[in-house]
N, C-alpha and C positions, 0 to 999 in steps of 0.2 A: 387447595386445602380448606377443610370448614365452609365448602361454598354454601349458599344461599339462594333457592329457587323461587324466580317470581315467575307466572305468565295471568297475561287475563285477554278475554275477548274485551276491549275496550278502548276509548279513545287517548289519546297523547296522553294530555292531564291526566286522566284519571288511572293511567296506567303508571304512569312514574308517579303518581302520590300515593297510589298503594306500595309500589316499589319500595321507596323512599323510607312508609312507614315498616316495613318489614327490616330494613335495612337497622332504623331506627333502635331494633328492639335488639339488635346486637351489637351495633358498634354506637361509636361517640362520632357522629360524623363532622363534627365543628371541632375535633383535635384532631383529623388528620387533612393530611398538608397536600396530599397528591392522590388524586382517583381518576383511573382512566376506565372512560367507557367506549367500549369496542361494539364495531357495527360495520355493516356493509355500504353505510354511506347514504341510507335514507335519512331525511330529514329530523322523522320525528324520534330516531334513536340519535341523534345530534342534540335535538334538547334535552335528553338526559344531563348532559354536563350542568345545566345550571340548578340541577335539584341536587347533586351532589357534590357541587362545586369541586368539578374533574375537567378533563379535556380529551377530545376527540383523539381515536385510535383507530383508522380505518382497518377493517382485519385483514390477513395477509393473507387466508384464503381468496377472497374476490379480488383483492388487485392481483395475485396470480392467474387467479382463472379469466378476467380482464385480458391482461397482457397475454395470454397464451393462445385465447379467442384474437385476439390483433395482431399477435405477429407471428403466428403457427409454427412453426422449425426453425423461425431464425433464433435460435437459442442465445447468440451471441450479444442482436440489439436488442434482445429479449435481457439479458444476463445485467448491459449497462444502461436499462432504464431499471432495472429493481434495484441496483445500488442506488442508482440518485434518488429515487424515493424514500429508500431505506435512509438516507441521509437528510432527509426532504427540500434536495436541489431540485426543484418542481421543473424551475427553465431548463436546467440540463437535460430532466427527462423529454419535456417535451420537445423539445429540439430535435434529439434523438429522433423519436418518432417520428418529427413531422419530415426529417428524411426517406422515413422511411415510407412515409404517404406519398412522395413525389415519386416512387418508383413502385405503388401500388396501382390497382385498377380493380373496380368492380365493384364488390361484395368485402374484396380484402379492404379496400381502401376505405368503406364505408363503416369497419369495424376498427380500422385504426382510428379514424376521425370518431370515432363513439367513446374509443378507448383514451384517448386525450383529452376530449370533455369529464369523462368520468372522473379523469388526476385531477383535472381543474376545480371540478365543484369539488373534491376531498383534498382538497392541496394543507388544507390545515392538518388533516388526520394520517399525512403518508408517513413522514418521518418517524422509524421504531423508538418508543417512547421512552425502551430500555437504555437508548445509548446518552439519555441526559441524565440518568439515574448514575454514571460510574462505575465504578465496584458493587454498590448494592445492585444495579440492573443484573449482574451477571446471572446464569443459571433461572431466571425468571422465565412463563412460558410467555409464548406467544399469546396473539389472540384469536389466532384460529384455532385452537381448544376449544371456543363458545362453539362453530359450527356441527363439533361431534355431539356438543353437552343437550343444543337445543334436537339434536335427532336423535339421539338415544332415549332424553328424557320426556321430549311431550311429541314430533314430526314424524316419527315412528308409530306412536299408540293414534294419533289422529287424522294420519292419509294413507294414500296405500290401498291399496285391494278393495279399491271401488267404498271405502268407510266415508258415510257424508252424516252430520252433527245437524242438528236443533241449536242456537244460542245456549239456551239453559241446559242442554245436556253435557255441552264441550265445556262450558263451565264448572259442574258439579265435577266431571270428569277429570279436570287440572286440578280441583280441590282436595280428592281423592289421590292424583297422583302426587300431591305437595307434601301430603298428610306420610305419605309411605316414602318419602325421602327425607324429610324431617321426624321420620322414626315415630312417627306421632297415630299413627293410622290403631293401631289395637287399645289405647286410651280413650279414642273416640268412640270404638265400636264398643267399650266396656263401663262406659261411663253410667249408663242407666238412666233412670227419669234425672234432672238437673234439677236439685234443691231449691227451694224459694226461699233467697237471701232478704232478711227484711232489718233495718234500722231498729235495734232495742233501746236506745241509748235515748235518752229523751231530749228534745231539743232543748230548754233552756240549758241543760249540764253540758250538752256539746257546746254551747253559747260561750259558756262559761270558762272549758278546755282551749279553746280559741284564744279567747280574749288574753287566757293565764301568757299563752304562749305568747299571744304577740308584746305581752308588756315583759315578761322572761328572757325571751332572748331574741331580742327584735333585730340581730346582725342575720344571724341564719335566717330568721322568719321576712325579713325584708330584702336578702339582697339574693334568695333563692332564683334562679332566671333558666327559661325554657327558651334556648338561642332563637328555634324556627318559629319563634311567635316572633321575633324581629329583623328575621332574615330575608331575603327577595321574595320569599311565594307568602307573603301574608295575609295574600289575598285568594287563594286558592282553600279549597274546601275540607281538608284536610285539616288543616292550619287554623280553621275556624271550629273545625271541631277540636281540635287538644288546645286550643284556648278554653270554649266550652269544659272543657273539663277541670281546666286546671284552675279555675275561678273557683275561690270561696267564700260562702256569706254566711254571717256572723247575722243574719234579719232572723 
């Protein structure tokens, strides 16, 4: 419900600080208590969690298609290694398993032994996130809903049928398709030449407005506080720009 689309051609940082600040521009993200970011268990959607101060969700599409690459028909040890993960008994599952490697050979055994390293490095992300939540969890979706959301909305229009991208074109191209899922797309196309906004106000009298305010009501005017100027990324570039911005001088 009300989701919110980001993608960018770009790296770690610079993909969750743009994230982060779209997210920004809707929610209050320092009042809420619980954010799970769901992934397939690369690394650099793992550090999503410290920009939204969330926790790891491994999605249930890939430890399905994992476990099903690993233990082909056997539905069974197939059946009680996805409760212990579902539970996130990591040992159980992999116990499981690795019986099941001692009476493998080949190619099979080669993809069980891949498929236990995979629970290993995601051992934090396996346990469904819903069953700590209670009564609220219930009716909640999964997280394998992202793998439809990212191939409908961008995997679909950008692979496929021999389509190969420029940087700057695959870019302008996600902008374009952000614009028309945030219903935004015929405002931009209608907007026209964009006005030249200029300061009429004269500096001494804004000097003046300033000062009135800070000596009027100096509770609000002094204990006003923007959390991510003090929060862990304060040092990322993002963070130095809405500082930048949110500084005022009275010179």
């Amino acid at each position: 419900m009300n989701k919110s689309v980001y993608a960018a051609v770009a790296e770690e940082q610079t993909f969750w600080s743009g994230m982060t600040l779209k997210l920004l521009g809707k929610y209050s993200l320092s009042c809420i208590q619980d954010t799970i970011v769901g992934g397939d268990g690369a690394s650099w959607v793992k550090e999503g969690t410290a920009y939204v101060n969330g926790r790891f969700q491994l999605d249930r599409y890939h430890l399905n298609k994992e476990l099903t690459m690993a233990l082909g028909n056997d539905k069974e040890t197939k059946g009680r290694v996805w409760q212990a993960c579902k539970c996130g008994d990591v040992t159980t599952g992999l116990q499981i398993m690795a019986k099941a490697l001692k009476h493998a050979r080949g190619e099979k055994a080669d993809r069980i032994a891949r498929a236990m390293r995979y629970l290993q490095e995601n051992s934090t992300g396996l346990a469904d996130y819903r069953l700590t939540l209670g009564d609220e969890g219930k009716g909640l979706r999964r997280t394998g809903a992202m793998e439809g959301n990212v191939d409908k909305l961008v995997a679909r229009r950008m692979k496929n049928q021999g389509m190969s991208w420029t940087i700057k074109g695959i870019q302008r191209l996600l902008c374009i398709r952000f614009l028309i899922i945030d219903k935004k797309l015929s405002g931009w196309l209608n907007r026209g030449k964009i006005p030249d906004f200029q300061l009429t106000m004269p500096r001494k009298k804004t000097r003046q407005i300033v000062n009135h305010l800070s000596m009027e009501m100096p509770d609000d005017w002094l204990q006003t506080n923007i959390p991510a100027l003090h929060g862990p990324h304060v040092n990322h570039q993002w963070v130095k720009v809405l500082k930048t911005i949110s500084e005022a001088s009275t010179i």
